[in-house]
C-alpha positions as CSV (number, residue, x, y, z in Angstrom):
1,X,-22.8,-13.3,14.0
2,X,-21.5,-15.5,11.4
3,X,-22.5,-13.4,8.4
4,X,-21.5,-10.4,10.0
5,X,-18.4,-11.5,10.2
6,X,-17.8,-12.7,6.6
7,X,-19.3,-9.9,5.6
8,X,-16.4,-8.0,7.4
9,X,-13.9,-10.2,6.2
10,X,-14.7,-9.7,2.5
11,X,-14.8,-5.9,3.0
12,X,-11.5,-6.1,4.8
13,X,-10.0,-8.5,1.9
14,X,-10.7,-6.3,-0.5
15,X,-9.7,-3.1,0.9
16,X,-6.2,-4.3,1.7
17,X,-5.8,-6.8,-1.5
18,X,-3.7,-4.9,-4.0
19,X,-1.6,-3.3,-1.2
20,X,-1.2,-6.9,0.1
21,X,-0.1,-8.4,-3.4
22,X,2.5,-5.9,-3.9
23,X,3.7,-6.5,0.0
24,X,3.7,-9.7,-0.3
25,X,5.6,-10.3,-3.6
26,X,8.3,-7.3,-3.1
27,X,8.9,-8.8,0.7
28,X,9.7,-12.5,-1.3
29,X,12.0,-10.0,-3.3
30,X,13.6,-8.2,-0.3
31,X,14.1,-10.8,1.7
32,X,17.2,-11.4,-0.7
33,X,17.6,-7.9,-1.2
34,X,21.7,-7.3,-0.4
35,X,22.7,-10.7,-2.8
36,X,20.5,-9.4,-5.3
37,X,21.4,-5.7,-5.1
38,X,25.4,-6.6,-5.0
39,X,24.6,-8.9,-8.7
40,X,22.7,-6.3,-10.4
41,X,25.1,-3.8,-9.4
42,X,29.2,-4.8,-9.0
43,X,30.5,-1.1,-9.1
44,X,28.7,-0.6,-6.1
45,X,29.8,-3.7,-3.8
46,X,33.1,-4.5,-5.9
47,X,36.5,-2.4,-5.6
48,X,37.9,-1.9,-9.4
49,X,41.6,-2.8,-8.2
50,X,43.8,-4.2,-5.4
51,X,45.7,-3.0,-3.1
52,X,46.0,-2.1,0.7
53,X,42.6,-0.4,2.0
54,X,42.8,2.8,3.8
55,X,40.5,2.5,7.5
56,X,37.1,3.4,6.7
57,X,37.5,6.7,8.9
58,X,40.1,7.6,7.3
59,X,38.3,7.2,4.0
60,X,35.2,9.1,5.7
61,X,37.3,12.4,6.9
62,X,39.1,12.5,3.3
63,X,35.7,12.3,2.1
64,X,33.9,14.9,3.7
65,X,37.3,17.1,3.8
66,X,37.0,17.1,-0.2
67,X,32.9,17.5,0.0
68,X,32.6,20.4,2.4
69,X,28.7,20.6,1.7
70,X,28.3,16.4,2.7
71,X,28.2,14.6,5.8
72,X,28.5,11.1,6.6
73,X,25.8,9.4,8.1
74,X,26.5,5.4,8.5
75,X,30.3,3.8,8.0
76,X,31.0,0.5,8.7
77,X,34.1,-0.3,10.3
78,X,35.4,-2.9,8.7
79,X,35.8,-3.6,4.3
80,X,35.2,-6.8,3.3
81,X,38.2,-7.9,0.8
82,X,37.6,-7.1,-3.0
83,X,34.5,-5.0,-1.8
84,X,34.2,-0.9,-1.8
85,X,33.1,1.0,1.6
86,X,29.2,1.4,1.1
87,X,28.5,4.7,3.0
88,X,25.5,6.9,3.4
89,X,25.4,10.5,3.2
90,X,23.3,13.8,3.8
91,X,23.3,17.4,3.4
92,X,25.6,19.6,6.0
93,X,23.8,22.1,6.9
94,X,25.6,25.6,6.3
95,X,27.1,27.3,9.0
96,X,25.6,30.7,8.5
97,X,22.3,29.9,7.8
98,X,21.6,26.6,9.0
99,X,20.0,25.2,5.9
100,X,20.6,22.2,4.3
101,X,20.6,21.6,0.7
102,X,19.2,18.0,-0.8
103,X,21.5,15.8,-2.6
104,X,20.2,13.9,-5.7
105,X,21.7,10.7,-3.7
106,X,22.1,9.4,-0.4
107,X,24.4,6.2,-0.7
108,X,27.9,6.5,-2.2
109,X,31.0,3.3,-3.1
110,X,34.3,4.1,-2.4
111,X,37.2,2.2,-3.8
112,X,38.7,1.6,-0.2
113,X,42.5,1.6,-2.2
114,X,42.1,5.1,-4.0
115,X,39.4,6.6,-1.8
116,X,37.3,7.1,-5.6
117,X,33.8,7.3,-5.6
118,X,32.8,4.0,-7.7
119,X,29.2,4.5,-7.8
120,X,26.2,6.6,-6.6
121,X,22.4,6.6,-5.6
122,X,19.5,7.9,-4.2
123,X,18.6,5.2,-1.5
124,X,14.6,5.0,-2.3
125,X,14.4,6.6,-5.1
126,X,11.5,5.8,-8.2
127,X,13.0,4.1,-10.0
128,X,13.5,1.0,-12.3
129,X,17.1,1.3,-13.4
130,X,19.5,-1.4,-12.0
131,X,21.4,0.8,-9.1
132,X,17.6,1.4,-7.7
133,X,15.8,-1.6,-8.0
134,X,16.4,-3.3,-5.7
135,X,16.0,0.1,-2.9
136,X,12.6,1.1,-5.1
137,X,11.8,-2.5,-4.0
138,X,12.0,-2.1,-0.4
139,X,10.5,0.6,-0.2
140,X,7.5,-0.3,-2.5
141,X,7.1,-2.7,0.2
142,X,6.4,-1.2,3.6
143,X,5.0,2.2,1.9
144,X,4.0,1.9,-1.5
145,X,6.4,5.0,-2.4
146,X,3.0,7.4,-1.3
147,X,4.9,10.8,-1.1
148,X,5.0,12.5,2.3
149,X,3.5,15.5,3.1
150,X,2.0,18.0,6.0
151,X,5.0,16.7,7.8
152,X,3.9,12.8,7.5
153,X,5.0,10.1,5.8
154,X,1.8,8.7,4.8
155,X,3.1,6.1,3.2
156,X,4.3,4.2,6.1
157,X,1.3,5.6,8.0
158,X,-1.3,3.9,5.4
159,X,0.6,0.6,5.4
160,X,0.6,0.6,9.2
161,X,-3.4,0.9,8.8
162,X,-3.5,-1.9,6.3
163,X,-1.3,-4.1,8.6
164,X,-3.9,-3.3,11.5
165,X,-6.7,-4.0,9.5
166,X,-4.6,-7.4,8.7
167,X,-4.2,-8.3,12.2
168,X,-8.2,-7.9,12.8
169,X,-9.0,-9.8,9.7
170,X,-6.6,-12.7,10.2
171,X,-8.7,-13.3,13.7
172,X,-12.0,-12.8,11.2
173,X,-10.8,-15.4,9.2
174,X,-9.8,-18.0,11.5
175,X,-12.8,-17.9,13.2
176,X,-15.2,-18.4,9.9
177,X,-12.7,-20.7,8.6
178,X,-14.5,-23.4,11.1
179,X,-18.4,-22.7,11.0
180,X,-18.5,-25.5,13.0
181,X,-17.2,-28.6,15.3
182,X,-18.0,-31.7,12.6
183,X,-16.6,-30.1,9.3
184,X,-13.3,-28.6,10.8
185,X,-11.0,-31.4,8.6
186,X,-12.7,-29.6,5.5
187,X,-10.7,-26.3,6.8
188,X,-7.4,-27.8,6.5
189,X,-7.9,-29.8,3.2
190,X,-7.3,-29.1,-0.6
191,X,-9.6,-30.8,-3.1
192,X,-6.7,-31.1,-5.8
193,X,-8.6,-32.9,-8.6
194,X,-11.6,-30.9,-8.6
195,X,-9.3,-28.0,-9.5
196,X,-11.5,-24.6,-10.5
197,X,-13.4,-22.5,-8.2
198,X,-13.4,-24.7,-5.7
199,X,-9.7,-26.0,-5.2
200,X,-9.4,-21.6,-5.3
201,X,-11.8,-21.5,-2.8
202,X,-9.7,-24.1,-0.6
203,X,-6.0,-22.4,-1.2
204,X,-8.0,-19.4,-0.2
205,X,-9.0,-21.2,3.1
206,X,-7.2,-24.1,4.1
207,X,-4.2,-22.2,2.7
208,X,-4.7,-19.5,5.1
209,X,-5.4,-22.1,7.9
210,X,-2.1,-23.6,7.5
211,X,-0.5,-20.9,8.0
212,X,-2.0,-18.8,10.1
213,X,0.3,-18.4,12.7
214,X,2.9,-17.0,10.6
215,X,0.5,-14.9,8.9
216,X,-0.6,-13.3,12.2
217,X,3.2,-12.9,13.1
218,X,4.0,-10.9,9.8
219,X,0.6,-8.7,10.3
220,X,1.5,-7.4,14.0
221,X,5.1,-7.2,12.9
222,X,3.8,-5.0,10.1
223,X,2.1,-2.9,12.7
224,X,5.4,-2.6,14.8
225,X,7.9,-2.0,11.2
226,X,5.2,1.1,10.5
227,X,3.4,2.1,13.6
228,X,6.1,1.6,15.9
229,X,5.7,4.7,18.5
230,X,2.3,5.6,17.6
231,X,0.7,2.0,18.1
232,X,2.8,-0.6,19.1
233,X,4.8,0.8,21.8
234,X,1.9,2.3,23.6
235,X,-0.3,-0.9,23.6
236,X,2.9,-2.4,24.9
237,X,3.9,-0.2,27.8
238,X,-0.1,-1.4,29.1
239,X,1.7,-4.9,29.8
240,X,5.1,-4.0,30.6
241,X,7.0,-1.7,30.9
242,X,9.5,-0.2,28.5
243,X,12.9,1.4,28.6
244,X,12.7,4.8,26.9
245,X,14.2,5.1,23.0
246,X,16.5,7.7,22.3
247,X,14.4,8.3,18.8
248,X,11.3,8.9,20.8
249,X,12.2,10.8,23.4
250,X,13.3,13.8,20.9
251,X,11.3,16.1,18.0
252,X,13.0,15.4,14.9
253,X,14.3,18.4,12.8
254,X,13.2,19.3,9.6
255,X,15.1,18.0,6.2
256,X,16.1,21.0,5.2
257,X,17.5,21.8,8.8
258,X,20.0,19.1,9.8
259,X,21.9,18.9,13.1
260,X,25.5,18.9,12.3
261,X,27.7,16.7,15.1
262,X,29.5,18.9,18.0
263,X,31.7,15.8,18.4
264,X,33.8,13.4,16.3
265,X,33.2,9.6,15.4
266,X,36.7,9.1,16.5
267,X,35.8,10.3,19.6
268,X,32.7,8.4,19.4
269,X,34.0,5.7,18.8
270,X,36.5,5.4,21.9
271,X,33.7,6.1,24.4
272,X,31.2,3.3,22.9
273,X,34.5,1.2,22.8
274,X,35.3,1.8,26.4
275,X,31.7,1.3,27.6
276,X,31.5,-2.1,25.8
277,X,34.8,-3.1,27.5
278,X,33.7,-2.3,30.8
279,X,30.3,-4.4,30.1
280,X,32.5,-7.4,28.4
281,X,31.7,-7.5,25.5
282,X,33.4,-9.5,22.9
283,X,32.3,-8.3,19.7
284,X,34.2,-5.5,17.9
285,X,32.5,-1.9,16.7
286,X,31.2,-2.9,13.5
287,X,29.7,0.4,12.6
288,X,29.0,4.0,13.2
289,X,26.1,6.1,12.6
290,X,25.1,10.0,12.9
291,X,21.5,11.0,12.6
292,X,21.1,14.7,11.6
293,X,17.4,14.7,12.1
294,X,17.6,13.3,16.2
295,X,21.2,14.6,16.4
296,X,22.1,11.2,17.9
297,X,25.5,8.8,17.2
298,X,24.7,4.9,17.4
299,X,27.3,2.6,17.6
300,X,27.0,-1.1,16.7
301,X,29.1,-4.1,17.6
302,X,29.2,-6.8,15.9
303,X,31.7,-9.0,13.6
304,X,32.7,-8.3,10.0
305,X,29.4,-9.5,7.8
306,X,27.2,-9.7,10.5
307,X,25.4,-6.2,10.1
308,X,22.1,-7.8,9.5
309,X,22.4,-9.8,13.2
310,X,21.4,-12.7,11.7
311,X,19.9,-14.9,14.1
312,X,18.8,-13.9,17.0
313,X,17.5,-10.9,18.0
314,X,20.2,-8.8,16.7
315,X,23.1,-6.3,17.5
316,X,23.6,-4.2,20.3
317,X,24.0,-0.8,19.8
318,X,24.6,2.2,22.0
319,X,23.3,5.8,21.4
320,X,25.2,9.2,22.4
321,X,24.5,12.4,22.2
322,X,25.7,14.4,19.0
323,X,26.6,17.4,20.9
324,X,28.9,16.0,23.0
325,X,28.9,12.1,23.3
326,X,26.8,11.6,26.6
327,X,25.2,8.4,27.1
328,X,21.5,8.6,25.3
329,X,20.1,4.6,25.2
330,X,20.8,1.7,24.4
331,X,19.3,-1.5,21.8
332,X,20.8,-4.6,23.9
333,X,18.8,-7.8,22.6
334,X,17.9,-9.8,25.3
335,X,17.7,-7.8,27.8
336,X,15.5,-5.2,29.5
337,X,12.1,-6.4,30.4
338,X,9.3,-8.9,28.6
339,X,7.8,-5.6,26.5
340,X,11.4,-4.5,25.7
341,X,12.5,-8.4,24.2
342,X,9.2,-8.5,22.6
343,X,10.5,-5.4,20.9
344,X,13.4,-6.3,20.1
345,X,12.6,-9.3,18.1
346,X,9.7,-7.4,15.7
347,X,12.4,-7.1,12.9
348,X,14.0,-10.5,13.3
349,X,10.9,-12.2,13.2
350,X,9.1,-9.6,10.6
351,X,12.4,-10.3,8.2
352,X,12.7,-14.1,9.1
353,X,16.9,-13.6,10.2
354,X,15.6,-14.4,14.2
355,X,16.5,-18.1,13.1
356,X,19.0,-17.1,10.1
357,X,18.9,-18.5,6.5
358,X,15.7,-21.0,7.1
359,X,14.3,-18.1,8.2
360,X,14.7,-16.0,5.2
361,X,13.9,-18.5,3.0
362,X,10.4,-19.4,5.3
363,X,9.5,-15.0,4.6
364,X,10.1,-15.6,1.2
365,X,7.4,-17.9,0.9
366,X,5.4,-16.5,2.6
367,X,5.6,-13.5,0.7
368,X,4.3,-15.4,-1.9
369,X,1.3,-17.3,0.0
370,X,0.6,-13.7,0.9
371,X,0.3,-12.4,-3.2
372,X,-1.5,-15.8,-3.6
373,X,-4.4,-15.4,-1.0
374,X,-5.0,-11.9,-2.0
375,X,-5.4,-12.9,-5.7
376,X,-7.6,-16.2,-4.2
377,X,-9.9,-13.9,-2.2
378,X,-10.6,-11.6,-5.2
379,X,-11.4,-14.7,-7.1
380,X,-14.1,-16.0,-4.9
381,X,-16.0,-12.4,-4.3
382,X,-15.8,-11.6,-8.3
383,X,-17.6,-15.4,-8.3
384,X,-20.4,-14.4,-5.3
385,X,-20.8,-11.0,-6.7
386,X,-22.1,-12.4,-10.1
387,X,-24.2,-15.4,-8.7
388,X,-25.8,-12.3,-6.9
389,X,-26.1,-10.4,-9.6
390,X,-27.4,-13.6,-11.3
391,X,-29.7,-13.8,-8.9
392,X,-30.6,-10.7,-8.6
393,X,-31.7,-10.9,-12.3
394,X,-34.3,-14.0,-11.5
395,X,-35.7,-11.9,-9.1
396,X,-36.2,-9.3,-11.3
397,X,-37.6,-11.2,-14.1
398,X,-40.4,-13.1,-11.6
399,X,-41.3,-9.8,-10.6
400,X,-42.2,-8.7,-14.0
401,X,-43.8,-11.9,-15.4
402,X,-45.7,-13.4,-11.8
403,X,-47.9,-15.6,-14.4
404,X,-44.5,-17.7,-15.1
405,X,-43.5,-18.3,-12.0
406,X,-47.0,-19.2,-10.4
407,X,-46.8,-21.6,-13.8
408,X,-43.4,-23.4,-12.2
């Protein structure tokens, strides 16, 4: 059973190394990814002069009044001072045809004084220049930037399979890590001054041991992140049940044919408002989205520089329809039943923000214990693959010269 397994482990190790590497070094990356984005790019986060800032609707309307052919997606409701209004936008469709046009960006500054437009970018886009790095980053991480096509994005549908193969080999590897009772210390210890193969070997396996636990957390997370209504949700809904999402409950349109809005944000915004009063909530509408493909508003409460949620399990949101504001769902962390909290926290514990900054700083390293085990494992099969092929060769040679070897 044994060598089976380790068999199945090394094949699984090196199918998923590289895209592991890169996952695990651009999540370190990410996990810092809105400090380091707003220092490699100030024209983006920073307002060029002072003054009194207009609302962020206000700045929206103006916006899409001057820009017929845009429509605003996501604006957050409050402007940090000094900082522009970071907004993203889509094509509208056209009212005669239907069809939408794509912008060369999706994400656009304005100077919250002037209403200007300080800077502009294509949220994903390849990349290396200093307004995409940090986006090209992200998204290097959970797809590897594969290109969609036949309607799929395969990207995120071949990282979801690597993250499942990840789950099934972290079990793999726990359970070879202790071939049996008597030498389970050597699974959890590092033999630092014999450096070499065999200290690699041991960062490769005790390393892992360690952390195991985490490293099972970020592979089913991974699973969730990318697979989350083909996989996870269905192997969910087999323990408990969960309340239905907006998203999945509706085909999404084609890119080229968005779903313009039938109603306002303003309008929006006052029934979200009203139905957060009559639940009590305390926290203020911190942002406002519109999703063209779904044709669904979400509405997020939560105060000024908390958009992330950290700690916790997040924000709640609320969902209306785009046609004409009926209630569609809601995201209410902590609530709702075991599958639907166990949902809820996929992100915050994926990301590391369920327990704030020590969290955050805990993905980061991970991320790079993640890098270092993939490197590790290709280091000990390079090693066994040529003391086979050494072997091999012995073999080889007694088969052609028997007289030698009967002579040993």
């Amino acid at each position: 059973m044994r060598k089976y397994l380790v068999t199945l482990h090394r094949w699984f190790g090196l199918t998923m190394a590289v895209f592991l590497f890169i996952a695990g070094l651009t999540g370190a990356v990410i996990s810092w990814d809105h400090e380091l984005d707003e220092w490699l790019n100030p024209a983006l986060f920073h307002a060029n002069n002072k003054g009194i800032a207009q609302a962020p609707l206000t700045l929206a309307n103006k916006l899409e009044q001057e820009q017929p052919g845009w429509m605003v997606n996501y604006v957050p409701l409050t402007i940090e001072p000094g900082h522009t209004l970071g907004m993203s936008v889509s094509a509208r469709p056209d009212p005669a045809t239907g069809k939408a046009s794509k912008l060369d960006f999706n994400q656009i500054a304005l100077n919250p004084v002037t209403g200007e437009i300080q800077g502009q970018r294509e949220w994903g886009a390849v990349s290396l220049s200093r307004e995409n790095l940090l986006p090209f980053l992200y998204k290097l991480h959970y797809s590897m930037h594969i290109p969609d096509a036949w309607g799929l994005e395969l990207g995120i549908l071949f990282m979801g399979i690597i993250a499942i193969i990840w789950v099934f080999d972290n079990l793999i590897a726990l359970w070879i890590s202790f071939p049996n009772y008597k030498s389970w210390r050597k699974s959890f210890a590092f033999r630092w001054q014999q450096g070499g193969y065999k200290l690699n070997f041991d960062l490769h396996r005790s390393g892992g041991v360690w952390v195991w636990l985490l490293l099972l957390m970020l592979a089913i997370t991974s699973v969730s992140m990318n697979l989350n209504f083909q996989v996870m949700r269905p192997v969910v809904e087999v323990f408990s049940t969960l309340s239905p999402s907006p998203f999945a409950s509706r085909a999404p349109q084609p890119e080229d044919t968005p779903l313009a809005p039938g109603i306002t944000r303003e309008k929006i915004l006052d029934i979200a408002r009203a139905e957060a009063q009559r639940r009590g909530w305390n926290a203020p509408a911190g942002a406002v989205f519109y999703s063209p493909e779904f044709g669904l508003y979400g509405v997020g409460f939560f105060e000024a520089g908390n958009d992330h949620g950290d700690g916790g399990l997040g924000n709640p949101w609320l969902y209306f329809d785009g046609k004409d504001g009926s209630p569609a769902g809601e995201n209410i962390p902590g609530t709702g039943s075991a599958g639907d909290i166990f949902m809820q926290a996929q992100f915050p514990l994926h990301s590391g923000r369920i327990i704030g900054l020590p969290g955050r700083i805990l993905v980061s390293l991970m991320g790079a214990v993640v890098a270092m085990l993939s490197i590790t494992g290709i280091v000990i099969w390079l090693r066994k693959r040529q003391s086979r092929r050494v072997d091999q060769k012995v073999r080889n040679s007694s088969r052609v010269n028997p007289l030698q070897t009967n002579a040993s």
